[in-house]
C-alpha positions as CSV (number, residue, x, y, z in Angstrom):
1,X,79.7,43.5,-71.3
2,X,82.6,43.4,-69.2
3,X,83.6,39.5,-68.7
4,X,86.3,38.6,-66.0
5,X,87.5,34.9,-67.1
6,X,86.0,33.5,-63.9
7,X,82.7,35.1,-64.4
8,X,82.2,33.8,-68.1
9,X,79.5,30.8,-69.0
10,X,80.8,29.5,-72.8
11,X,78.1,26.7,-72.3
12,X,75.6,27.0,-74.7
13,X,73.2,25.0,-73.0
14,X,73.3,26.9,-69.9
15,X,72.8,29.9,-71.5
16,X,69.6,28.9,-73.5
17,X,68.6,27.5,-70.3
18,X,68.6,30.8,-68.7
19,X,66.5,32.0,-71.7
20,X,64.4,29.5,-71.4
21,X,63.8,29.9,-67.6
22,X,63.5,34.0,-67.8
23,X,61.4,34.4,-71.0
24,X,61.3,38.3,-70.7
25,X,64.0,39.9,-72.9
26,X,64.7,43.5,-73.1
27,X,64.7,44.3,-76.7
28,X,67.6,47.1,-77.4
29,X,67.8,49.0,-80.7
30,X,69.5,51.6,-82.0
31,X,67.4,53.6,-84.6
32,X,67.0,57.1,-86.0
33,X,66.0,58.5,-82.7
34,X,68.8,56.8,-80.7
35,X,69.1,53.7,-78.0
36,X,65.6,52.1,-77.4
37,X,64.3,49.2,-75.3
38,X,61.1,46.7,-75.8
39,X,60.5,44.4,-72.8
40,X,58.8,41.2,-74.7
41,X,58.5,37.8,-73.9
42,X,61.0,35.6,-76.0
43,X,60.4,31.8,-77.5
44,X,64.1,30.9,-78.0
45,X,64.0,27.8,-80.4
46,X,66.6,26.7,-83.7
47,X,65.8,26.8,-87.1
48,X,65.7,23.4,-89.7
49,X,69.7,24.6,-90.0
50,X,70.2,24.7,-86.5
51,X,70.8,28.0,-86.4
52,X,69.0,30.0,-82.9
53,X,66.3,32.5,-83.0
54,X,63.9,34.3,-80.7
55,X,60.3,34.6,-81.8
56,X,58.2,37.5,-80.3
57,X,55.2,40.1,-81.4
58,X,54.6,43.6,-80.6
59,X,51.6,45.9,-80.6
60,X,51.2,46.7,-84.4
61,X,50.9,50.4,-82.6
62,X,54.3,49.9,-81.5
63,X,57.2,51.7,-83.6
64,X,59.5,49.6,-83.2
65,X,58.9,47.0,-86.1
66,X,59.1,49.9,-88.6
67,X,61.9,51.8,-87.3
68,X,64.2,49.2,-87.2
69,X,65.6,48.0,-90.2
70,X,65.4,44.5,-91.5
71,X,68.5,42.8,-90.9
72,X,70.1,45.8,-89.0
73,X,72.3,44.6,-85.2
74,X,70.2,43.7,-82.2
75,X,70.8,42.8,-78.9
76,X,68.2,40.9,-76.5
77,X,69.1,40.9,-73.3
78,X,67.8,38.2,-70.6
79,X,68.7,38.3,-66.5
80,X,68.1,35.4,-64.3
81,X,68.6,34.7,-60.7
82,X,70.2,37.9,-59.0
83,X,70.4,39.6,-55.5
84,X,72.0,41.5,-53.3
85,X,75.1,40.0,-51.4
86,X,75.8,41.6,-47.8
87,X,79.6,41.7,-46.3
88,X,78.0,41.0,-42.9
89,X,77.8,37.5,-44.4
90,X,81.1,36.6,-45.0
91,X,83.0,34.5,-41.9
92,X,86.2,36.6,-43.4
93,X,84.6,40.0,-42.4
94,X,84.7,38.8,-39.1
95,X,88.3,38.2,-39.4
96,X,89.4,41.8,-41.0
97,X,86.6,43.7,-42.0
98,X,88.0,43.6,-45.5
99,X,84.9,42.6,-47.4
100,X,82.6,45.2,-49.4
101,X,78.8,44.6,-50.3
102,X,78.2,43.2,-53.7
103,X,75.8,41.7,-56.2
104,X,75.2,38.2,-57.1
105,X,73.7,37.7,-60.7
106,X,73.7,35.5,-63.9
107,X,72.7,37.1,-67.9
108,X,72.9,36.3,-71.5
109,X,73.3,38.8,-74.2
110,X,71.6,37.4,-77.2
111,X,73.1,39.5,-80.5
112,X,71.6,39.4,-83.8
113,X,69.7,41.2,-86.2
114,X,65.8,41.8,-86.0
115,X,63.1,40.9,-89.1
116,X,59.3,42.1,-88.7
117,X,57.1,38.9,-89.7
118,X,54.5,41.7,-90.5
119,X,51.5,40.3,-92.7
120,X,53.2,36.3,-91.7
121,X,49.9,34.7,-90.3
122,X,51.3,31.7,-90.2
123,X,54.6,32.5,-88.7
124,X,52.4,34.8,-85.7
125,X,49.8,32.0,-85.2
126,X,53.3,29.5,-84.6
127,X,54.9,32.1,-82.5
128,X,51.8,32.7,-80.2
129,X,51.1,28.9,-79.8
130,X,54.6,28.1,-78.5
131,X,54.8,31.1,-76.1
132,X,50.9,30.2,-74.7
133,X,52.1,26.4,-74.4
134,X,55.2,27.2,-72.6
135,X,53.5,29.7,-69.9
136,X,50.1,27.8,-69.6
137,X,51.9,24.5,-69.0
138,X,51.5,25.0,-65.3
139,X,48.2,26.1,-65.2
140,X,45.5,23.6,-63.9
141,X,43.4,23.9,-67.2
142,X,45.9,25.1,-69.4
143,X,44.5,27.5,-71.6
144,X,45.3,27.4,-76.0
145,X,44.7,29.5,-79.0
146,X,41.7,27.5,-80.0
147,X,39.8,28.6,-76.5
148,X,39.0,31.6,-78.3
149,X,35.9,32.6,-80.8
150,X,38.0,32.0,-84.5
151,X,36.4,35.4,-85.2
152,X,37.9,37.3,-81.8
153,X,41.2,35.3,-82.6
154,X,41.6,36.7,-85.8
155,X,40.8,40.4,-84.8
156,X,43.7,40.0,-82.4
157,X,46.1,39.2,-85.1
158,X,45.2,42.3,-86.7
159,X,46.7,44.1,-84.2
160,X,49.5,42.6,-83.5
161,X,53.2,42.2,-85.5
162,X,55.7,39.2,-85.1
163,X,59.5,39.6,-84.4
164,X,61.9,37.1,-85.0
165,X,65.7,37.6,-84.2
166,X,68.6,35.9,-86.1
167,X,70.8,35.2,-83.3
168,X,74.6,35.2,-84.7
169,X,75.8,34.9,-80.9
170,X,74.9,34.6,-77.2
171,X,77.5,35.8,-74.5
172,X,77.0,34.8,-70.6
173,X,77.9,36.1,-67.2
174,X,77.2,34.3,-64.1
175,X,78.8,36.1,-61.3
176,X,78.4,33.7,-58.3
177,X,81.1,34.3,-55.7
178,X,83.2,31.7,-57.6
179,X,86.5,34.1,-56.5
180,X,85.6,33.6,-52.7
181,X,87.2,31.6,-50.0
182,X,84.6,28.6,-49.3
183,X,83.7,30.0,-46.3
184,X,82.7,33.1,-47.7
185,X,81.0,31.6,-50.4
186,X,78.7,29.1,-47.8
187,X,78.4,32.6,-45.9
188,X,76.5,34.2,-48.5
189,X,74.8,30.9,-49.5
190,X,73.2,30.7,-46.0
191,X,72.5,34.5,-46.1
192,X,70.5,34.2,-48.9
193,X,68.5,31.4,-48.3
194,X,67.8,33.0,-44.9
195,X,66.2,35.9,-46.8
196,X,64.6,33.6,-49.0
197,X,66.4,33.8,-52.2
198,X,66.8,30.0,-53.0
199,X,67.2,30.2,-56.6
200,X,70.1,31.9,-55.9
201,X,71.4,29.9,-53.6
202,X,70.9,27.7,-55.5
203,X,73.0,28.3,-58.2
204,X,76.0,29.8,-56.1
205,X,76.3,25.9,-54.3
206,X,75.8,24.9,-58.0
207,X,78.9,26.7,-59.4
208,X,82.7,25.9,-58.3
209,X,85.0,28.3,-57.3
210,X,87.1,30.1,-59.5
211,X,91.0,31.7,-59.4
212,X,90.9,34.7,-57.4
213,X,90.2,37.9,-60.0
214,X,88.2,40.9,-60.7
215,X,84.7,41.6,-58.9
């Protein structure tokens, strides 16, 4: 990923907070048949040595637990709040018309290697129960594993294959205007929040500016 200085998020937290926040991770592997993506939902959590992995589970259907070897380089990519920024925006565009449309977003590359929990009931049953709780926590009536018939529960588990990914390192980019001129930056700030991209907004008033640099 190409990562201008100004652009770069080294905090860990931040990072696993934008996993957190944007569970759906695309899944890229590099097998016999070449480049290939999954689109799962990811429970990022650390290990009892503190080390970070991302629990999933795939259709047992689904090649991709056999076709890629155990242990063999992952990468897990996860996009939060993004959008389109307009020129027409930007105060300085009044000024000299030297401003260009661009794009506004903030991701975390997750590397690692991948291991199929295949035949791990215990490690799929754990996996599923932190993803439900996660999504269903703002449901009225939240709804958990045990709602189901013990006997319908189990079929499912028959069909389906857990993935867990040793993370060995996450990289972050969150490009928010941080090399405009304040007013430029405000500019786009109101623009989107006029279209109705808060989070956005949101995270552009939330992040300093930065030395002047590469788009």
């Amino acid at each position: 990923m190409y990562l201008p200085p100004q652009f770069a998020e080294p905090r860990v937290e931040e990072l696993e907070r934008i996993v957190r926040e944007n569970p759906l991770g695309m899944l890229v592997t590099h097998g016999a048949a070449g480049l290939d993506a999954e689109h799962l939902p990811f429970w990022l959590e650390e290990d009892e040595g503190g080390a970070l992995r991302l629990l999933a589970h795939v259709a047992r259907a689904n090649p991709v637990w056999q076709t890629v070897r155990e242990g063999e380089p992952v990468l897990v990519v996860f996009r939060g709040v993004q959008g389109y920024i307009s020129p027409n925006w930007y105060p300085g565009k009044q000024e000299t018309h030297r401003r260009v449309p661009t794009w506004n977003y903030e991701v975390v590359h997750a590397h690692g290697s991948l291991q199929a929990r295949d035949g791990d009931e215990k490690f799929l049953r754990g996996a599923l129960a932190r993803l439900t709780r996660q999504h269903e926590a703002s449901q009225p009536t939240p709804w958990k594993m045990g709602d189901a018939p013990p006997d319908f529960l189990a079929e499912i588990l028959q069909h389906i294959v857990g993935i867990e990914v040793r993370v060995t390192r996450l990289e972050g980019k969150r490009k928010l205007s941080q090399h405009h001129a304040t007013p430029d930056r405000e500019g786009a700030i109101r623009g989107l929040e006029a279209q109705g991209n808060a989070g956005l907004a949101q995270a552009m008033r939330a992040t300093g500016p930065a030395l002047a640099g590469a788009d």
